[in-house]
Structure formats: C-alpha cells, structure tokens
N, C-alpha and C positions, 0 to 999 in steps of 0.2 A: 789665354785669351785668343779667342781667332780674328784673322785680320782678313779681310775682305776687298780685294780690289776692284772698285770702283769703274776704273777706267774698262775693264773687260765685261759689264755689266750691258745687254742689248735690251734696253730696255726704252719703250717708246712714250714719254711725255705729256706727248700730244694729244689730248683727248678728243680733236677732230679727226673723222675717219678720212683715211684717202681715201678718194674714188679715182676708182680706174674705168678702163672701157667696161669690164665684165662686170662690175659691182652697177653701174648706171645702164647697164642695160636691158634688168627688167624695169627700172621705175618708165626708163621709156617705151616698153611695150604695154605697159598697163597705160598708160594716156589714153592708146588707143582702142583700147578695147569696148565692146558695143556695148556693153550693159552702160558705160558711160554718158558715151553720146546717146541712149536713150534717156537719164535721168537728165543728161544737160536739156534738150529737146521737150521735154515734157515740164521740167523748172520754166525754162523762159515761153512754153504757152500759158501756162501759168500764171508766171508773171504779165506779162502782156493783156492777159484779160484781167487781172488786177488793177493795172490802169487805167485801161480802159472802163470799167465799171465804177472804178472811182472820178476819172474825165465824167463819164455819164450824170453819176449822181449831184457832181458838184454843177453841171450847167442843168439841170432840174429844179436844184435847190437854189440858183437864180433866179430860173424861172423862164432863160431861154428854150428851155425842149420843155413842152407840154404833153406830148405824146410819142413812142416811139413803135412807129411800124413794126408788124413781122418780119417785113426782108430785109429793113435794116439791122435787128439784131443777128439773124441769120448772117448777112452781110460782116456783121463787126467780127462773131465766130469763126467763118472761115477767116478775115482778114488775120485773128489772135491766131490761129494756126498756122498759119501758111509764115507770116512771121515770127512766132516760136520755131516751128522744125528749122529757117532761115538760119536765125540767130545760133541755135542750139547746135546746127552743123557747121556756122562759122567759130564760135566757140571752142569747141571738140578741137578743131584743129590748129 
C-alpha cells in the first residue's frame, strides 16, 4: 500500500484568485477604453431622452402642455445631448 505525505503536498485551497498588480492590470485598462465611453455616452442620451418624453407625455395627458413648438423640441434635443455626452464622460471615468 503507498503512503502519501500530506504535509509536502503544494496545493492551494483557495478557490479565490489572487490578484496581483499584473493580473488587475488589464481589467483597468479596458475601463478606459473608447468603444466604452462611446456606449456609456450614447446609453445616457438615450436615457435622458427617455425621460424626457416620458416628463412630456405625462404633463400632456394632464393637460398642462397643449402644444409644443418646434424649437422647443429642437431645444429639449440638443439639451438630451449635450447631457448624455455630460453624464456618459463623467461616468466613463
């Protein structure tokens, strides 16, 4: 019968990985990478005009807004933009 010692056995347990410098440092170079901050930036104009169109319809179906201009909606657009790219490059970082 073979006997096996135990105690000289290197054997790791742990089923959590270490991390070290060189293992975490692509997850932190992929954070910054641009195709991200483009989907973050384009999610939150998105989102933003989401809101917005839902704020709109619900003071409609009030019955406070009867009518809404051209350059007000032009107006809400750039504003959904100018505050997604905003939010999308505070996000990103």
């Amino acid at each position: 019968m073979l006997r096996h010692d135990v105690s000289r056995c290197n054997i790791n347990l742990n089923p959590v990985p270490q991390w070290g410098r060189s293992q975490t440092h692509w997850l932190l170079a992929m954070r910054g990478d641009s195709n991200n901050l483009v989907i973050m930036i384009v999610l939150n104009i998105v989102g933003v005009m989401l809101v917005m169109g839902a704020g709109i319809l619900i003071l409609r179906g009030l019955g406070w807004i009867q009518q809404i201009p051209d350059y007000v909606v032009w107006a809400l657009l750039l504003l959904a933009l100018g505050v997604g790219i905003l939010g999308g490059i505070r996000t990103a970082r």
